[in-house]
Structure formats: C-alpha cells, structure tokens
C-alpha positions, 0 to 999 in steps of 0.5 A: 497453459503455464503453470501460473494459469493452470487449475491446482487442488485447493486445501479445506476451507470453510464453506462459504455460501453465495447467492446472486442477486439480481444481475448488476450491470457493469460500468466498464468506462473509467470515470473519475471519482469513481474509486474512494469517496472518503480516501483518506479519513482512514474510510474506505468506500469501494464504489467501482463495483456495486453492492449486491447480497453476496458483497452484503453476506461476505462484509458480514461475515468477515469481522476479524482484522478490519473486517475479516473473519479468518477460518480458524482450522489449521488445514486453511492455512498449513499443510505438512507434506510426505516428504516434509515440505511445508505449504503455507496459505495466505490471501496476503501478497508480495509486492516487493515489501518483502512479506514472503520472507517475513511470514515465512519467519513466523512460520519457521519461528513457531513451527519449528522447521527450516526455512527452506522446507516452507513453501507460502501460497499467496494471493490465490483465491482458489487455495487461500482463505479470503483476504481484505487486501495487503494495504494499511501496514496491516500484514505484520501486525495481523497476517504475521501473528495469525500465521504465528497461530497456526504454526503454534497449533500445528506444533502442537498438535504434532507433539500430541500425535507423537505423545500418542503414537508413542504412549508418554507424556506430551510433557517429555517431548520437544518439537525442533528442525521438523521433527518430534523428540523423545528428551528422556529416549532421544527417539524421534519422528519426523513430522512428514511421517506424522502429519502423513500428508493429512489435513489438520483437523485442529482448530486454533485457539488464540490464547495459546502462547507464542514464542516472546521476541526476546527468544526468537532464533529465527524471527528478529533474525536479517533472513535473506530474501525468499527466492530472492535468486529468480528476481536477480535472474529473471527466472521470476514470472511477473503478471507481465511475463506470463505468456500461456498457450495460445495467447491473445495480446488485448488493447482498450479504446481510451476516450480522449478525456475524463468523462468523455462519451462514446457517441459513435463507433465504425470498427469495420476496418478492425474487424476485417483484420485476420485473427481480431476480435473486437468488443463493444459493449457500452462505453466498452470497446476493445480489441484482442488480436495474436500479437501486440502489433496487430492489437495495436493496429486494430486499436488504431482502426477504429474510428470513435466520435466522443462527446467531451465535457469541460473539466478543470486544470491543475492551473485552478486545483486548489481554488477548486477543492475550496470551492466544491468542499462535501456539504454538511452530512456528506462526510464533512465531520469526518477524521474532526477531533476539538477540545478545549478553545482555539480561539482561547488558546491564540488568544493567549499565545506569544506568538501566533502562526496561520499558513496554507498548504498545498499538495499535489496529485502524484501518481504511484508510478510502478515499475510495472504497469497494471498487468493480467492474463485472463482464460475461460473454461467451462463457463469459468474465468481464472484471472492471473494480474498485478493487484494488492486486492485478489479477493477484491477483484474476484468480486469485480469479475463476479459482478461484472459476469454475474458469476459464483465465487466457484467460477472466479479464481484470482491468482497473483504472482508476487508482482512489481510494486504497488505503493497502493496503487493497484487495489482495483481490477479494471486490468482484469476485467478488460483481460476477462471481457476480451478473452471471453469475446475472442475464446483464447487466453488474452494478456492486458498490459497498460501502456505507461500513458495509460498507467499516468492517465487512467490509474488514480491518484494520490489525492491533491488537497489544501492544509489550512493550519492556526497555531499558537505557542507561549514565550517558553516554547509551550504550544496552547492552540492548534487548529487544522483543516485538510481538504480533499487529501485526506484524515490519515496521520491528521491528528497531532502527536503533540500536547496542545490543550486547545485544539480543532482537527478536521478533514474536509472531503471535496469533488475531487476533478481527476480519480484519486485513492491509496498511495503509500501512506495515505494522506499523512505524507500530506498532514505530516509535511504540514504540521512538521514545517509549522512546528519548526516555524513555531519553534523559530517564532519561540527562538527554540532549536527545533529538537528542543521545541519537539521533544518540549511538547511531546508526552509520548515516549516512543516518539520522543525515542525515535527523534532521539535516535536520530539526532543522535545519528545525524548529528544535530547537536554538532551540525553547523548551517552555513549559507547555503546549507541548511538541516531540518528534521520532521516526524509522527507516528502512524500505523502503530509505528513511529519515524524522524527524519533528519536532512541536510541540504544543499542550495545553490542560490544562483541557479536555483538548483537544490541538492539532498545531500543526507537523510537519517531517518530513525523507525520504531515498529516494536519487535523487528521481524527482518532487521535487513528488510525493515532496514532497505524498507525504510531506506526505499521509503525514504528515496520515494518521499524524494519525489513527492517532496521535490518534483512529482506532480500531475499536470492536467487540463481539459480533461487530458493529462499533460504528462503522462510518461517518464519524460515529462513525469520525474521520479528521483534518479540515481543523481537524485539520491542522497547518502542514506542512513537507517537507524532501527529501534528494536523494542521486542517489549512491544508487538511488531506493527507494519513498516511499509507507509510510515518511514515515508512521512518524515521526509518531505518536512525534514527536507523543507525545513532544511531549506528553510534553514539554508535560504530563510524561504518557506515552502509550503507546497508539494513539491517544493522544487519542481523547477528548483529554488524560485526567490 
C-alpha cells in the first residue's frame, strides 16, 4: 500500500464511546433534495445519512465552535519529537485556501519554533481530534486561535519543565527558536530533550495569554506556501493520484435522470469480463475492474430499464421555486427579521423602488472532481478522498456498513478545491462498496459529466425587494424576500427604521447545498444593485448614498479603501463605459468592491476591465494569502456574475462539461487589485467566502452606469448584452 493508505500510530486522544443502533439501511441512489433542507438560512441539515444513537451521542457531546467539543490535553493536538520536530494535529483540511501555512504560523507564533520544524497532520480521522467540517470561514477564527492555545500551553509547559530540571524561577527563563533560556546564565535546553519524545499530559486553559497582533513576528508576516515546491512540481499526491498495490479502478451505473428507478438489470456480459466485479445492491449498481478502460467497458455491458418520472426545466425555474414555497411551520420563518412598518415607511418615502431578482443554479466546478481510494483489512475500511467533511464521511461509512468508529478511518490529502462542494461522501461510499465487493484497493473518480450532474448545486432563487428613501437620500423602508437561495448575508447592514427580511425555503427540482459564500452572493447582488437604484432615484453618487446610510464603521472603512484605490472620485463614465461598486459584511469579515466595465453596444459583447476589491477580516495572519484569496475570489464571482448557469430539463442536465458550462478564461480575467485593511485591534475572522460578495453587484451597477440597463438576473451576460 502507498503511504497515504497505510495505517500510522495515532497520538492520545479523548475516549469516545460508540454504540450502534440498530442497523440503518443505506440509500446509495442520488436523489435530489436529499443534501440541505434550509442551505441557506445559516441551518445545516445533513440528511444523506440517517440519525442513529451514535450521530445523537456525538451532536451532544460536541458543543464548542458550532458544535464541536474540542479535547482539551495538549497531547490531542502537539507532539514534540526527539529529534525536535513538531507534529501538529488538526481535523481542518487544505483545500487550496491555504490553511496549512496559516495554522502552521499559529503554531510557530505561540510556540516559539521554526516553521520548518512544524509538521500539520490534517484531515485524518484516525490521528486527529473530531472536526465539524472546514466550511463557513470557521477555520481562523476557531482552528487558528485553539491552535494558538495548545502551543501557548505547551510552551509553557516546557518553561516549567525546564525551571525544574534546572531548580530556578520559571520567571528567569525565556522560550525562542525551539529551545529554553536561562537569561541570567545563558544555559539552554532544547525542547526535543525536554519533551523527550513524550505526550503532553497538560491540559489548556483558555484564559492563558496570547501573543497580541501587535507583536506577532511570525503571524502577520507574508510565509510562503507550506510545501508550496511539491504542488509546483507534481510531487504532491492529490485523492486523484493515489495508485496503491494492487488497484482496482471502480465506475457506478447513473440512472438516465433525477429520480429515476432501476427496474431491471441484465450484468451477465459484465460479469464474464476477466478480473470484474459487479455490485447490485439496491438502486445500487457498479462495477470494479484492473483498469479504467475495463471498468468502463464493463460499465457499458450492463443493460438497465429505468422508470423515469416528469421533472422540471430551468425554462420554469423561478415560477417553480414561487409556486412550491415550504408551508407554514415547515421553515418558512427561517432567517425573518421585521421592525418597525414597511408600509408606514413607503408610505412616507420620496421614492419607492419594487423589483425581483433572480439567480441561477451554479455548480462549484473544481478542478478535480470527487476522488477516493478505498481498502478493506480485517473487517475495517480506510477511505483516502477529496471531502471538506473527513469525520462527516466517517459517519456515511459508518452507517452505511454499520461499523464502529474503530473500523473507519478517513484520511484527506490536501486536495484540489472544494468551494463547498465537497462536503458529502457519496465518492467514498461508492470506492468502499466496490472495494468490499471485488476485496482489492478500489479508486472512484467521477468523470466531469458526473461531477456537472450529480453533485449539488448552488441554490437557484427569486429575490423580491420593496424599498423606499426620502428626498435627501435617507432610507425609511426595506422589505426582502428570498426564496430557495437562502438567509445567508440577508439581512441589510444598512439603518432603515422600518424594515421585513425573510427567507422563504422551497421544493427546490435539482440537489442543492454550500457554495462559497452561501446565499449571500445572492442577497449581496440584489440588495446592492437596488441600493444603487435608490440612490439614482435620490440623485445621490452611490458612495455618498452608502456611507449616508451606514452606522458601521468597518464597513464604512472598507468602502472607503476602495474608492479610494479605485479612484471613484476621479472616475469619468462615458458611452459605453461604466463604474459601479457594492459590499456587506458576512462572517465577521467586511468587502467593497469597485469596477469599471466596458460595453460594446453593437454586438453585445461586455468586458471587465477592473475590479478593486478592499477586505477587512481584523488582524491578518498571511497578508500574501489573504491577498491571492481575495484576488481568486474575485476571478470566481466573474462566472457567477457573467455567464455560469446550469441548464436542465427532463431530468438530465444539458450542459454538463466545460464545452458547454463557461467559467472565467484567461480572456475573461480583468486587472485585478487588492487593498487589505490590517485591524490587528480586532481579532482575525475567515476570508475564504466573503471577498466574493461584492462583485456581481459592482459588475452590475457598472453596466448599468455604461448602458442605463438594469439587470437583475444571475448571470447577466451569458449570451452578452441583449437591449
């Protein structure tokens, strides 16, 4: 077996106690609705397994950090070496967000040891301590400071070893570079030969002090990319590449549509096929074979009837998501917030503004698709796969197999993005089934039609907004409806006295979920490119109009910065050229973005030329990673804003490869500036959703500023500008 497969000590953690419930059958059909009920009011229902004691016993005994309960030893997390290496624990992963290198800062910062000496061990739930998920932009302002903890305590902790070995006052000691200092004798001792390879026994304690931002030397500082060589060279093993002994190469049998039934299945020609194994089991069927052109051969053997059922087109989307809202007591006062009166408040205004708008399904379109490699061993399976959730899928394989956790590990290799997309384990699941089945490693990659069709969706949804604003420019209503997209980022950071936000969720037709930033892409394109109508309607410069209405001073800030480096004040519209800017705060973190735009009347054609977008997530950690975060965020909300849109009917979708599904291209991609606001006054939050958020508005009101023409839909160019 390769070494990503192979079974590795793990370090002391807490006991935890499993009790299997009665054996839970598993669905292994995708269906669709089957992921998140309420995506997007800031709830998250997994329902692709079902709820057993053991998923009970652990929801209730994990309760820090949105749930979790973290071990408070320090063996759980920090293990100092013999030889001095640090090897840090932590159920977080690298997906590209470049987390690897931010924790390992932490680490170096409180600890006070090299970078190099620090080894992070993530994402494997047979070494590390249990983890939610990395999603949310949780993993700074939770992972980064309890990481910050351990090494305090440990540091610590060796200062009080060495006080002992050396019979002085703790008091005279200093800890720097991986060793202990005598300040009055200037004798040292290196913390290999006081840890002597042992686990820490210590126990945290949260109120110990931290190093302030304001005296960081290696946090705050712009660390290269942690092994940042083996990704430029290939050398790094992604879920994808992992090839161990004796490999099988696994494909599933797809239904021809969402929701179709297997109602029959002749695999005769499959199963005569050397060295193939063929799995039924349910609406279950797949094949493992030596290699991938076998697999796919076999795959192609099987003859399957399905019954299929009508389903809906993206031509009836939005009349849809109206029509089928949840009913009362079914969600549908999720993410509301009123006070004062609407009506009242319209009533009252010099001008009043309705308008709908509309956003489509998008998918998350990773550069590599679901991936896993799955082995059985004495009754135990060991998964390695692409997922933002290892302990998450640990549970799927649990149920699924009605296993222990002692007979699941989980392991993920730092892999090739997410963007929320990757937080279930079908991959896995498929990889375990057939490697049970054929009892040889099999691999599970999904083809890209597979990962355009059967992955979920960022959720579509129809924005209804009522706003009103006196003559001066002041807002006095604001009314708000999301269906189906979701509650994130809904509510307005804007002082309205009279005010209804509400989300409405809806029997959504295709399987949605988490996509980078969640709904407030959605409510962020709508509530800003209606702000920049109001502020027309007030004869207002829409900075002026923004910062009149805001109380926050942080994001007042951020709009600010950048104006300031887009050069708003000085900008000079003309025909066919256009600025517009929009912005929020979500996560604990604050953006504005500002663009100019270029428009060719006559063909339709729509060029970006600028985007500056200002980010304020307190105290910066890696200004070069929070700098190329920021700037891939803003690529990203290209598509999303321009041109990404899933196209569905019957059941099937109907582009379901790079061909026919357009991200942003090199040609796409405008000049691109960053402007960081370092507030080391205020603790760090997450980056890696909210710098998307103001793009699509500040695109659209850039249109709107060239061409006087209002769109309100997502994407608003797919086929360029129609007048």
């Amino acid at each position: 077996m390769s070494g990503a497969l192979t079974q590795l000590p793990a370090p002391p953690l807490e006991p935890e106690r499993y009790e299997l419930g009665e054996p839970t059958p598993y669905d292994f059909g995708l269906r669709r609705r089957d992921f998140f009920k309420f995506v997007g009011a800031g709830v998250a229902v997994f329902l692709v397994v079902r709820d057993t004691p053991a998923l009970q016993e652990s929801g209730g005994r994990r309760r820090e950090f949105g749930g979790e309960e973290l071990p408070k030893n320090i063996g759980a997390w920090l293990h100092v070496g013999e030889d001095g290496a640090v090897t840090v624990f932590t159920g977080k992963v690298e997906v590209g967000q470049n987390i690897r290198t931010s924790l390992t800062q932490a680490v170096a910062e409180e600890l006070r040891v090299p970078i190099a000496r620090i080894n992070l061990v993530m994402g494997d739930t047979g070494r590390t301590p249990y983890d939610m998920g990395t999603f949310g932009s949780r993993t700074t302002p939770t992972m980064n400071l309890q990481l910050r903890r351990i090494a305090f305590a440990a540091r610590d902790l060796l200062v009080e070893m060495a006080a002992k070995t050396w019979n002085v006052d703790q008091s005279r000691l200093v800890a720097d570079d991986g060793q202990v200092r005598d300040r009055q004798s200037g004798r040292v001792l290196e913390y290999a030969k006081l840890a002597q390879g042992q686990a820490f026994a210590k126990t945290i304690v949260e109120s110990d002090p931290l190093t302030p931002a304001t005296e960081w030397r290696v946090a705050g500082q712009p660390i290269p990319k942690v092994d940042a060589r083996d990704f430029v060279t290939g050398r790094h093993q992604y879920p994808s590449d992992l090839r161990p002994a004796g490999l099988m190469q696994g494909k599933v049998l797809r239904p021809p549509s969402f929701g179709a039934q297997l109602a029959s299945l002749d695999a005769s020609a499959a199963q005569a096929m050397p060295g193939v194994t063929v799995v039924h089991d349910g609406e279950f069927v797949g094949v493992a074979a030596p290699t991938v052109e076998a697999a796919d051969r076999a795959l192609a053997a099987l003859k399957a009837q399905w019954k299929e059922t009508p389903q809906p087109s993206s031509a009836e989307l939005f009349e849809y998501l109206k029509a089928h809202t949840a009913q009362s007591g079914e969600g549908g006062d999720r993410g509301s917030e009123s006070e004062g009166s609407v009506e009242k408040g319209l009533a009252a205004a010099a001008h009043r503004l309705d308008a709908t708008y509309t956003i489509a399904y998008i998918a998350h379109a990773p550069l590599e698709p679901r991936a896993a490699v799955a082995e059985w061993r004495d009754g135990k399976v060991t998964v390695s796969t692409g997922t933002q959730r290892p302990f998450g899928v640990r549970e799927e394989l649990m149920q699924a197999f009605h296993l222990g956790e002692n007979q699941v590990r989980v392991l993920m290799p730092d892999m090739g993005s997410g963007y929320g997309g990757k937080h279930t384990g079908e991959v896995a699941l498929e990889a375990a089934r057939l490697a049970r089945a054929a009892g040889a490693p099999v691999k599970r990659v999904w083809t890209r039609e597979e990962e355009f069709t059967w992955a979920y969706f960022r959720p579509a949804g129809v924005i209804d907004i009522k706003g009103g604003v006196t003559a001066d420019g002041t807002l006095t209503a604001w009314e708000f409806h999301n269906y189906n997209s979701g509650g994130s980022g809904i509510g307005t950071p804007y002082t309205v006295p009279n005010r209804h936000i509400q989300f409405h969720p809806c029997d959504s037709p295709l399987r949605q979920g988490s996509y980078r930033g969640l709904a407030a892409t959605a409510n962020f394109f709508a509530r800003e490119s209606h702000m920049d109508d109001l502020a027309r309607a007030a004869k207002m410069d829409p900075l002026e109009f923004r910062l009149k209405n805001l109380s926050d001073a942080r994001l007042k800030g951020v709009f600010q910065a950048a104006a300031d480096k887009f050069g708003w004040s000085a900008r000079r519209p003309g025909p066919g050229r256009g600025f517009g800017m929009g912005g929020g705060t979500e996560k604990g973190s604050y953006v504005a973005s500002c663009a100019e735009v270029k428009v060719n009347r006559s063909t339709g054609a729509v060029r970006v030329v600028r985007v500056v977008t200002a980010f304020e997530c307190g105290a910066i950690v890696n200004p070069e990673g929070l700098r190329n975060q920021v700037a891939g965020a803003s690529v990203m909300g290209l598509g999303g804003a321009l041109f990404e849109a899933i196209q569905f009917a019957d059941g099937k979708i109907l582009n379901p490869h790079f061909a026919q599904y357009r991200v942003p291209r090199f040609s796409d991609v405008p000049a691109v500036e960053v402007a960081l606001v370092d507030r080391k006054d205020i603790p760090s939050a997450g980056a890696g959703e909210t710098p998307i958020m103001g793009v699509a508005p500040a695109i659209g009101n850039a249109i709107f500023d060239a061409t006087g023409v209002r769109l309100r839909s997502l994407p608003m160019v797919p086929n360029g500008l129609k007048t």
